[in-house]
PASEBA-1860 file (N, C-alpha, C; in nm, 3 decimals):
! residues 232
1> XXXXXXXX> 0.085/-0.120/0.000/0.000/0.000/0.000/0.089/0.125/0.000 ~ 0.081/0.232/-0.079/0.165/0.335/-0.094/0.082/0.417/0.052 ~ 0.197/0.500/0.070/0.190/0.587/0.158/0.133/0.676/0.152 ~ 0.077/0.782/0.259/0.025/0.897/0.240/0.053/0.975/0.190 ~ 0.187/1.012/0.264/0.332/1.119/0.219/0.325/1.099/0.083 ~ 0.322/0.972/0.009/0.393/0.921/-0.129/0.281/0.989/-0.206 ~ 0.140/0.939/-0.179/0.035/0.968/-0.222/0.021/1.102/-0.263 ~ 0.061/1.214/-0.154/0.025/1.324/-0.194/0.154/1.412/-0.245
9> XXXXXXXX> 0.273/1.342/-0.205/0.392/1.447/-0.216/0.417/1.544/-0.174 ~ 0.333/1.504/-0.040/0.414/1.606/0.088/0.385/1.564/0.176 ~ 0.448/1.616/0.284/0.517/1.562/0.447/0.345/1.588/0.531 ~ 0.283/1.491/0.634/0.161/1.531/0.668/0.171/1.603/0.813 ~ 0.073/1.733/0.776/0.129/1.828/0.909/0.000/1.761/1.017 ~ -0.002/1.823/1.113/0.003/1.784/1.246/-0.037/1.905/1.322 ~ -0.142/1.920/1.379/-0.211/2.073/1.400/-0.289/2.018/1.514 ~ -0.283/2.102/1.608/-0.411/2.071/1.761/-0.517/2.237/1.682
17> XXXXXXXX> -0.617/2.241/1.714/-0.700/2.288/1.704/-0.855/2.227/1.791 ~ -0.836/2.326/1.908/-0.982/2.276/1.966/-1.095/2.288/1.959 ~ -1.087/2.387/1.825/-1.226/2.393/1.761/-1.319/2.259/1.698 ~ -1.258/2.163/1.663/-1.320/2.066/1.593/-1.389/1.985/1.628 ~ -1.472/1.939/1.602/-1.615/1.881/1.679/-1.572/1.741/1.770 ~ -1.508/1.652/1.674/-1.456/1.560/1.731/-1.320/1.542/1.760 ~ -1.245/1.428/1.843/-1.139/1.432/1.882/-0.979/1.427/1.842 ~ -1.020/1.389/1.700/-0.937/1.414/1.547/-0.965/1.451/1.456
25> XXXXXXXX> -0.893/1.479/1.355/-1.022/1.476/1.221/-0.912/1.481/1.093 ~ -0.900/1.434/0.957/-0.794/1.436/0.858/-0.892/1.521/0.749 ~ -0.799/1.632/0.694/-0.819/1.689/0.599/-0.700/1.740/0.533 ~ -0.764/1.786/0.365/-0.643/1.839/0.293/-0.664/1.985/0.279 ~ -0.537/2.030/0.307/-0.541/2.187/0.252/-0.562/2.241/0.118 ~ -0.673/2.323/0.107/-0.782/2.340/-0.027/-0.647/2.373/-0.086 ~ -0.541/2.447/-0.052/-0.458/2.559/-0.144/-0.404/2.431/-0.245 ~ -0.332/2.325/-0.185/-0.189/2.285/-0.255/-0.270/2.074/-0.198
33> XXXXXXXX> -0.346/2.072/-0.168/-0.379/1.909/-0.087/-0.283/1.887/0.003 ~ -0.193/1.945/0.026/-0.153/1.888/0.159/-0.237/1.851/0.268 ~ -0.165/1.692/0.303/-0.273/1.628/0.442/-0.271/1.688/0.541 ~ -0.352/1.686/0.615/-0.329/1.724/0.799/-0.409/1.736/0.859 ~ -0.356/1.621/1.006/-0.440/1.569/1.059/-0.424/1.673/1.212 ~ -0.575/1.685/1.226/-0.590/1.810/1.351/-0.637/1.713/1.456 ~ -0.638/1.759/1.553/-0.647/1.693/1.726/-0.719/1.810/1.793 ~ -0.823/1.761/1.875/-0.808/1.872/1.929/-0.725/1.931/2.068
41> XXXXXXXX> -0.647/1.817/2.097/-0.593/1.826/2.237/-0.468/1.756/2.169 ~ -0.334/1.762/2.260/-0.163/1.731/2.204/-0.201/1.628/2.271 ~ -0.290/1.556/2.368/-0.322/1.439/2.383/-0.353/1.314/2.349 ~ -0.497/1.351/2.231/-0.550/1.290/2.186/-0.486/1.290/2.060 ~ -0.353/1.277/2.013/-0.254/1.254/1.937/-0.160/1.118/1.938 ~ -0.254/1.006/1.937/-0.215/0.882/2.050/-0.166/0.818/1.912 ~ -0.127/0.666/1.888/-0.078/0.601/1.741/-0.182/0.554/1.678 ~ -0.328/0.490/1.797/-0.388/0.445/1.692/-0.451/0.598/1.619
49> XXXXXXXX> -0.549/0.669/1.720/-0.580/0.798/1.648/-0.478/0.817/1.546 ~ -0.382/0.841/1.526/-0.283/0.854/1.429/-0.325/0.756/1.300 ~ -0.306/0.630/1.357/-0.312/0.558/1.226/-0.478/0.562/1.195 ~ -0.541/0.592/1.261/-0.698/0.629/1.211/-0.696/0.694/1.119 ~ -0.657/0.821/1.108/-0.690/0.948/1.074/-0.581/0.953/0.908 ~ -0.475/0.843/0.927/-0.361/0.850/0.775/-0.491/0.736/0.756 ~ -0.568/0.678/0.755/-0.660/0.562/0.673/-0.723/0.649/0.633 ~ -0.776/0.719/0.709/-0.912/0.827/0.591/-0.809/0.889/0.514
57> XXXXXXXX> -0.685/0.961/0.553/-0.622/1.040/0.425/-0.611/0.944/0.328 ~ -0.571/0.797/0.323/-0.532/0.681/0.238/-0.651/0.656/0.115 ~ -0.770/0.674/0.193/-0.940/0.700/0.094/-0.930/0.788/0.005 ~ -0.896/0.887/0.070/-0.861/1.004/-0.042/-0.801/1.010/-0.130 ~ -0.682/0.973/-0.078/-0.564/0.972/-0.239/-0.611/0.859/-0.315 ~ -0.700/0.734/-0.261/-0.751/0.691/-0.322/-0.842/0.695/-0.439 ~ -0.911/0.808/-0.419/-1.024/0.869/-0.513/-1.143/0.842/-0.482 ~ -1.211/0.822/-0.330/-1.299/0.833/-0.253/-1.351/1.010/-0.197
65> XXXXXXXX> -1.422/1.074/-0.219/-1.514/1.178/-0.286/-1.414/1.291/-0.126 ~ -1.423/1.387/-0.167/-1.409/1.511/-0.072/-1.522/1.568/-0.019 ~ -1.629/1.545/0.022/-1.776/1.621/0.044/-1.746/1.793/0.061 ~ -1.830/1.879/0.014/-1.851/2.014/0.109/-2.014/2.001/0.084 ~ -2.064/2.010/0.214/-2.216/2.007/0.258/-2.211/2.172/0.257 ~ -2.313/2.201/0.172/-2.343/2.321/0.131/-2.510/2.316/0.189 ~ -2.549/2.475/0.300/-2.608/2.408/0.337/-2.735/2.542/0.271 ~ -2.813/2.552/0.229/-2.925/2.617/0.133/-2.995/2.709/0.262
73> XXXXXXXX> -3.015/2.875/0.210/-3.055/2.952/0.340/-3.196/2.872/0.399 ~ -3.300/2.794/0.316/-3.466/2.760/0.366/-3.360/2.632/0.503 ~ -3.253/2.593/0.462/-3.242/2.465/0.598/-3.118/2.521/0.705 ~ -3.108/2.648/0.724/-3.002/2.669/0.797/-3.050/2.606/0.881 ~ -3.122/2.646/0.967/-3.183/2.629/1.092/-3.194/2.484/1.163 ~ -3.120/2.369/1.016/-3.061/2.242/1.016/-2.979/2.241/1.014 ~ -2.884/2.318/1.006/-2.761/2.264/0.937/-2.630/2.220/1.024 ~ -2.664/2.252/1.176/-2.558/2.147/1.266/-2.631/2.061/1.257
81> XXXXXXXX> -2.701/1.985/1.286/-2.820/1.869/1.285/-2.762/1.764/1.160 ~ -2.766/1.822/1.061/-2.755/1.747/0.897/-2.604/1.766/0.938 ~ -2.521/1.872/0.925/-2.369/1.803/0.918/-2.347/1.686/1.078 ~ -2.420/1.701/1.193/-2.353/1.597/1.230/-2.367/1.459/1.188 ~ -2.511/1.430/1.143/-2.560/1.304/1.100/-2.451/1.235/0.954 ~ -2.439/1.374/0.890/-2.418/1.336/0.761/-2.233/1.265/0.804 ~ -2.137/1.400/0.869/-2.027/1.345/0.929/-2.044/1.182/0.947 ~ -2.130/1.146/1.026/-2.086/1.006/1.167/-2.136/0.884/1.041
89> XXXXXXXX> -2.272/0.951/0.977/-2.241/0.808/0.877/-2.124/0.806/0.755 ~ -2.102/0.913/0.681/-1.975/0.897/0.632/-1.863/0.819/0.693 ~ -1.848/0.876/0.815/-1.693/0.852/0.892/-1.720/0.694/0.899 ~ -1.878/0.640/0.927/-1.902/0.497/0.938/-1.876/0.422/0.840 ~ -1.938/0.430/0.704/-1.900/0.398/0.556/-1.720/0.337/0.598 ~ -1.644/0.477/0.568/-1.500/0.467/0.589/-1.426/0.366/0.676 ~ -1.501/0.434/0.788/-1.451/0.288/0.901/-1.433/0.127/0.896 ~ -1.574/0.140/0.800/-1.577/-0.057/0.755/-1.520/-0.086/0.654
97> XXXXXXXX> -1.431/0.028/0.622/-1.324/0.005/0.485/-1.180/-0.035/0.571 ~ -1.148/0.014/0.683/-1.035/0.016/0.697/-0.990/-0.030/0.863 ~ -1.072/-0.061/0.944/-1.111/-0.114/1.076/-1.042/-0.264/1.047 ~ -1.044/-0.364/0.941/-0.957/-0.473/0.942/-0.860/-0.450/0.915 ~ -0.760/-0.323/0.830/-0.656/-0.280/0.851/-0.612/-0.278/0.951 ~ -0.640/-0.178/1.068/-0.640/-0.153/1.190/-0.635/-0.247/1.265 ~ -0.717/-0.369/1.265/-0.710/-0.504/1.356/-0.576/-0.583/1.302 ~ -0.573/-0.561/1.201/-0.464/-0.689/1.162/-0.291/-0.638/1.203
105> XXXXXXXX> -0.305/-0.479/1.231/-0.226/-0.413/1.272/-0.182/-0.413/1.439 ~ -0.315/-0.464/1.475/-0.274/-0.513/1.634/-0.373/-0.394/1.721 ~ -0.426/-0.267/1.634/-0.516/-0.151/1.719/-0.656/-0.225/1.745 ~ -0.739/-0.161/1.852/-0.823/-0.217/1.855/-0.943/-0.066/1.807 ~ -1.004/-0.096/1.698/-1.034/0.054/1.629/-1.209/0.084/1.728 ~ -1.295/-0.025/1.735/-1.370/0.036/1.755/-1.382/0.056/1.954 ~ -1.295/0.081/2.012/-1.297/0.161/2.119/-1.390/0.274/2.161 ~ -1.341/0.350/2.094/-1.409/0.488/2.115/-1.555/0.465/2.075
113> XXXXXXXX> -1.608/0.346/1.989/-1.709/0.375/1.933/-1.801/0.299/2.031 ~ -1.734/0.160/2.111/-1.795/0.100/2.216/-1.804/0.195/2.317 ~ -1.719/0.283/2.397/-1.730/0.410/2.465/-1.845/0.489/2.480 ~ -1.872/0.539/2.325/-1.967/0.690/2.316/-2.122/0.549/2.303 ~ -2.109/0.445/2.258/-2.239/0.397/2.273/-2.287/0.360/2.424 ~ -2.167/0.295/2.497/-2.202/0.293/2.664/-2.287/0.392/2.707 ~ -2.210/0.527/2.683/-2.226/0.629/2.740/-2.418/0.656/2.749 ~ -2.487/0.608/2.657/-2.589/0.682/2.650/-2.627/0.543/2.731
121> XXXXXXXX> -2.685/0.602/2.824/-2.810/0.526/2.890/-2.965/0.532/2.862 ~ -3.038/0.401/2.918/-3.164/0.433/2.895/-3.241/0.526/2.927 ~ -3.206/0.576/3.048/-3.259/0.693/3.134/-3.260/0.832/3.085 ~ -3.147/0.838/2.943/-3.132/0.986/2.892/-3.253/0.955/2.778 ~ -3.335/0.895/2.756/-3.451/0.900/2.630/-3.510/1.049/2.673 ~ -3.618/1.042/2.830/-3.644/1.163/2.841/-3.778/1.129/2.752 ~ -3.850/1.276/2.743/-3.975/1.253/2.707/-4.000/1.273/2.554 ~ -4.138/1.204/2.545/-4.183/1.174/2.411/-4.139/1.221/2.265
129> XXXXXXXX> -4.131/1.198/2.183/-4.173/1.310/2.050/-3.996/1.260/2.019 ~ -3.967/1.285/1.843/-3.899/1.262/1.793/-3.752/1.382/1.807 ~ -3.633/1.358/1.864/-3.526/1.486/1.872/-3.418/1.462/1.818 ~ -3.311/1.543/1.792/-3.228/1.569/1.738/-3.118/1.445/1.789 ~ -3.112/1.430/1.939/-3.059/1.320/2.029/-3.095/1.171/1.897 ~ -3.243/1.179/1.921/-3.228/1.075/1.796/-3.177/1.024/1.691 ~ -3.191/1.141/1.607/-3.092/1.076/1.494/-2.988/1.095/1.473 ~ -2.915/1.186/1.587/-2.767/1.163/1.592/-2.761/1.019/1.638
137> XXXXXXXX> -2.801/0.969/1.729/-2.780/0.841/1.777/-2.806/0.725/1.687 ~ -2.912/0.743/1.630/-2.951/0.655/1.512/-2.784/0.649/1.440 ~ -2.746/0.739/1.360/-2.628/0.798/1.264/-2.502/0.690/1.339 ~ -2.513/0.704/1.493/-2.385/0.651/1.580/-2.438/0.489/1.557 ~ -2.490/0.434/1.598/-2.566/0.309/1.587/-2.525/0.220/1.417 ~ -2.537/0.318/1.337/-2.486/0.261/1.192/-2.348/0.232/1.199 ~ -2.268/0.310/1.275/-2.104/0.292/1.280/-2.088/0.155/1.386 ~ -2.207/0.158/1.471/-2.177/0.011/1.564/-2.179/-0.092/1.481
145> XXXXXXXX> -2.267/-0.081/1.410/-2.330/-0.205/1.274/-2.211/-0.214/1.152 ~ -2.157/-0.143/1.119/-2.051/-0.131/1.054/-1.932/-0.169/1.103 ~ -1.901/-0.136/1.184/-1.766/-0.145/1.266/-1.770/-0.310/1.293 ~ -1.834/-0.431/1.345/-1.862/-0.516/1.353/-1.990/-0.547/1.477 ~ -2.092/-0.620/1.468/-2.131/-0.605/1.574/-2.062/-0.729/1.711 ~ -2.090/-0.661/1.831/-2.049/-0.689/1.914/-2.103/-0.758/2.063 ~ -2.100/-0.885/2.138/-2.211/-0.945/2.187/-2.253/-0.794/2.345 ~ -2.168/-0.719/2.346/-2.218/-0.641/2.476/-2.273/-0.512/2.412
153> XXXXXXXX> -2.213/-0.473/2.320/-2.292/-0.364/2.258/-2.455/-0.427/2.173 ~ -2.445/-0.526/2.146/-2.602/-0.581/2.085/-2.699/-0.615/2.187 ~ -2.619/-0.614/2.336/-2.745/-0.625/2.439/-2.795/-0.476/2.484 ~ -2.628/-0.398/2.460/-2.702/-0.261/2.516/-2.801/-0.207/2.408 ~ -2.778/-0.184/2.297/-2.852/-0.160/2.199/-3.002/-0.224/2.217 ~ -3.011/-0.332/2.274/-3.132/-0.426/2.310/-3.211/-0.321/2.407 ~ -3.097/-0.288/2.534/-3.158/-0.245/2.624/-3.195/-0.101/2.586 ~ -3.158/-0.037/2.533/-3.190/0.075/2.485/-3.313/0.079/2.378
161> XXXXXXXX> -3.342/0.035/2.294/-3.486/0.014/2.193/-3.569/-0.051/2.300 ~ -3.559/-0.101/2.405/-3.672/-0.136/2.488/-3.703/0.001/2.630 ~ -3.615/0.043/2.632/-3.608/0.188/2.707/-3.653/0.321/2.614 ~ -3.711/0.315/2.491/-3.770/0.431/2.429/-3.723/0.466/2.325 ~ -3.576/0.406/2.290/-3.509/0.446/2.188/-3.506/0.367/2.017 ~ -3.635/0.355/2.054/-3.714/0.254/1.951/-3.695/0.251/1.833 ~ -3.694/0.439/1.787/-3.688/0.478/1.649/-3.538/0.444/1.582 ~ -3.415/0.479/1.700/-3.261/0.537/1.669/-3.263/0.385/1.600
169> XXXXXXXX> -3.282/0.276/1.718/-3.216/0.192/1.696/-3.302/0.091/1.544 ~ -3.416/0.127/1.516/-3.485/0.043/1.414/-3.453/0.167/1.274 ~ -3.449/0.248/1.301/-3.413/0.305/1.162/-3.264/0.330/1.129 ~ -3.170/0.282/1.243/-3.003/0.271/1.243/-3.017/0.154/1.174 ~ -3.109/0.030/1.161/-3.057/-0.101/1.058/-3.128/-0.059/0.971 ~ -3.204/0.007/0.965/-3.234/0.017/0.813/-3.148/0.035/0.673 ~ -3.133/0.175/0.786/-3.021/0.248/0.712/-2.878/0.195/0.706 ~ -2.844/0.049/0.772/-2.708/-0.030/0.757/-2.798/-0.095/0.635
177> XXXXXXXX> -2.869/-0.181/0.633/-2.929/-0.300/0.558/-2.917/-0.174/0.414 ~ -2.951/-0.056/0.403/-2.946/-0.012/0.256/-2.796/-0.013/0.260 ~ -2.657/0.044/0.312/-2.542/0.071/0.258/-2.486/-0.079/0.225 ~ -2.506/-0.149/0.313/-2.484/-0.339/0.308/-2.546/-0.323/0.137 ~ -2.629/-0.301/0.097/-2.725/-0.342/-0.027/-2.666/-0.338/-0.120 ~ -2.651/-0.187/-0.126/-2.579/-0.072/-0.226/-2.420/-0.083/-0.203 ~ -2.329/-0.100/-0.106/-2.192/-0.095/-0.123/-2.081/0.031/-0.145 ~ -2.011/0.026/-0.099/-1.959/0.173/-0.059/-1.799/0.104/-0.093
185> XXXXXXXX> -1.771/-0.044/-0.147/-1.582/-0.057/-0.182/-1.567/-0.004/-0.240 ~ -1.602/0.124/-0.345/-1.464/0.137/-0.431/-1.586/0.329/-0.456 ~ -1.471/0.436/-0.523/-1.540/0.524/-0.511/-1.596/0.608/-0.567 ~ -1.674/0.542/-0.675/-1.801/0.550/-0.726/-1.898/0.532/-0.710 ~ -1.939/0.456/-0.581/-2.062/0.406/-0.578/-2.079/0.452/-0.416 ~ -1.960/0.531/-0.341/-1.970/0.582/-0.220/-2.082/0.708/-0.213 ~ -2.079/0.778/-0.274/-2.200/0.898/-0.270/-2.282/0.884/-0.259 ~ -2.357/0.807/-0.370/-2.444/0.763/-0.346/-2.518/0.681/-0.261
193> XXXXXXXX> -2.471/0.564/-0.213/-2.456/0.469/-0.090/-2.526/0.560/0.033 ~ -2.468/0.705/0.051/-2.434/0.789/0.156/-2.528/0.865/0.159 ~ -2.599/0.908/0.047/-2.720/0.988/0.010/-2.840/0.882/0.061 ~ -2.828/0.796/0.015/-2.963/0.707/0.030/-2.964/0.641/0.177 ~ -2.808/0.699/0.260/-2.856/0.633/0.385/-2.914/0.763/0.488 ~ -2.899/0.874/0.434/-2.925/0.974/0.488/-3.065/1.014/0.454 ~ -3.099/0.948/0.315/-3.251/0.956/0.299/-3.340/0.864/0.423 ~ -3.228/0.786/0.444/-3.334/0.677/0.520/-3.384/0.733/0.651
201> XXXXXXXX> -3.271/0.820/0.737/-3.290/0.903/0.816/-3.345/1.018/0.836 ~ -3.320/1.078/0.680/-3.390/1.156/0.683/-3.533/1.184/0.625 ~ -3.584/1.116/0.703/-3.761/1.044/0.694/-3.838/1.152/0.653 ~ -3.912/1.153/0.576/-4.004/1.288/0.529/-4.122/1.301/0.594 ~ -4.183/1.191/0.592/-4.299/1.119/0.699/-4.248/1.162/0.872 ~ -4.159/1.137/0.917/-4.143/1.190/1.061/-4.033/1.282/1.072 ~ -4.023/1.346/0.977/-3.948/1.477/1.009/-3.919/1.574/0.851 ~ -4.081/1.650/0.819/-4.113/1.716/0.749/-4.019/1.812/0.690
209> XXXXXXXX> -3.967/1.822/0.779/-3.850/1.970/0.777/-3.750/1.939/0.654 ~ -3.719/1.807/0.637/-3.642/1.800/0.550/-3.693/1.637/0.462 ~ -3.792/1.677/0.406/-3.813/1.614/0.323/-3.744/1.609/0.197 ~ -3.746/1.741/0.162/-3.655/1.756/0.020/-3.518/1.808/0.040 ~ -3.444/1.786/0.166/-3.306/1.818/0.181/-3.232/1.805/0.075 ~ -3.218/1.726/0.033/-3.093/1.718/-0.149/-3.185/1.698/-0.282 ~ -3.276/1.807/-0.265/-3.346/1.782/-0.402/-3.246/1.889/-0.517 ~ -3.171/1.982/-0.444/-3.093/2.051/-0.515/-2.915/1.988/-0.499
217> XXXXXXXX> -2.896/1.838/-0.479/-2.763/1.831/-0.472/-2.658/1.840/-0.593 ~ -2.573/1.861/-0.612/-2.502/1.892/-0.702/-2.358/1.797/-0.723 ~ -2.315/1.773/-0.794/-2.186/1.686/-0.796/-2.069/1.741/-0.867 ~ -1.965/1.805/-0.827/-1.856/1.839/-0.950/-1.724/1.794/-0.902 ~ -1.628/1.767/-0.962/-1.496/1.712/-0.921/-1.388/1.778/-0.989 ~ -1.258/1.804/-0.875/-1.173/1.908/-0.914/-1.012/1.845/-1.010 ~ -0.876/1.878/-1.012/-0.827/1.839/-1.068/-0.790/1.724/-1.012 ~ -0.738/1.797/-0.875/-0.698/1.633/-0.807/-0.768/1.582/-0.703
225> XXXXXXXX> -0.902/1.611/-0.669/-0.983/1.504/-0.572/-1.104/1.509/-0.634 ~ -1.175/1.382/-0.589/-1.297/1.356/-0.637/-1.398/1.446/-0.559 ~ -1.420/1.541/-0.563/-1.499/1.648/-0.457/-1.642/1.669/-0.476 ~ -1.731/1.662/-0.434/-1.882/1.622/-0.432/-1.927/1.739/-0.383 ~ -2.027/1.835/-0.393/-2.117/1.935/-0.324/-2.226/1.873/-0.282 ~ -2.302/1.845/-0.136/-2.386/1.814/-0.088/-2.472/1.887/-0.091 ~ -2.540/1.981/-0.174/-2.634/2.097/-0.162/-2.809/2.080/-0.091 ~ -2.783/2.118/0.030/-2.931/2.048/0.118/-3.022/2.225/0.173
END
């Protein structure tokens, strides 16, 4: 497997920035593609995070799509909502590309992801009616299903759809059973895959607001990455 460095033909920088939503994150610099992978803490700069974060750059130079979620003035008022969902199933897609890398390497990748699913208990459902908590969680739930499933995370998941969380966890397989369908190896057929799992979530029937979220999406690609406009 060629290298990152090799891939792009330059050295990959290395940036803390605590602005960033999550606890790493790999991107290329629009100017020139140079890689670089941000942290948000000189902590959370550990080897596997490391070797996490050169696998998504590795997609890329691959010719697996660059997204910019462009977000249309009628859905601002969505638009942390839609980029987090849209983020966690992407990052999920990716993950089940490169998580047996990672194992055969000796890391154990889905950690963090057994972690943030612990974390939610039954007791945080809280009251009735469909929320935002939801289908972020739903979105997290696809990366459990992806990542491999697991015999203590498939009971908590149990215990949780019987504690209220009925919707996350029955419309989180849905939306695995379509990307399983459709297929996301190679990267042509990733966009799409990604659109239709976000349709699945993003239910028109129980959440009006964005029924027609990507009826205006757009697709264009630059010299050197496959770069996609998400227009919602």
């Amino acid at each position: 497997m060629i290298t990152v460095e090799a891939a792009y033909g330059r050295k990959v920088l290395s940036v803390v920035n605590q602005d960033i939503p999550e606890h790493a994150a790999a991107r290329l610099d629009r100017k020139d593609d140079t890689p670089i992978i941000e942290f948000r803490t000189q902590n959370d700069a550990d080897e596997p995070t490391i070797f996490h974060e050169l696998c998504h750059l590795q997609l890329l130079a691959r010719g697996y799509p660059l997204y910019n979620l462009v977000i249309s003035p009628q859905m601002q008022a969505h638009s942390q909502m839609i980029d987090r969902v849209y983020s966690r199933v992407r990052a999920a897609m990716q993950h089940a590309l490169f998580f047996p890398t990672m194992r055969a390497q000796g890391f154990d990748p889905a950690i963090k992801i057994r972690l943030a699913i612990a974390d939610i208990c039954p007791s945080q459902r809280g009251s009735r009616g469909l929320k935002e908590a939801d289908l972020v969680f739903a979105a997290d739930l696809i990366g459990t299903h992806l990542a491999g499933d697991e015999e203590a995370l498939i009971q908590h998941i149990a215990a949780l759809r019987d504690a209220g969380w009925t919707w996350s966890v029955e419309t989180a397989k849905k939306a695995y059973n379509f990307i399983q369908q459709n297929g996301f190896d190679e990267p042509r057929r990733e966009a799409a895959t990604l659109v239709g799992a976000l349709d699945v979530l993003f239910d028109g029937q129980r959440r009006p607001m964005l029924r027609n979220w990507r009826e205006n999406m757009q697709m264009r690609s630059t010299y050197s990455l496959n770069e996609v406009d998400l227009v919602v």
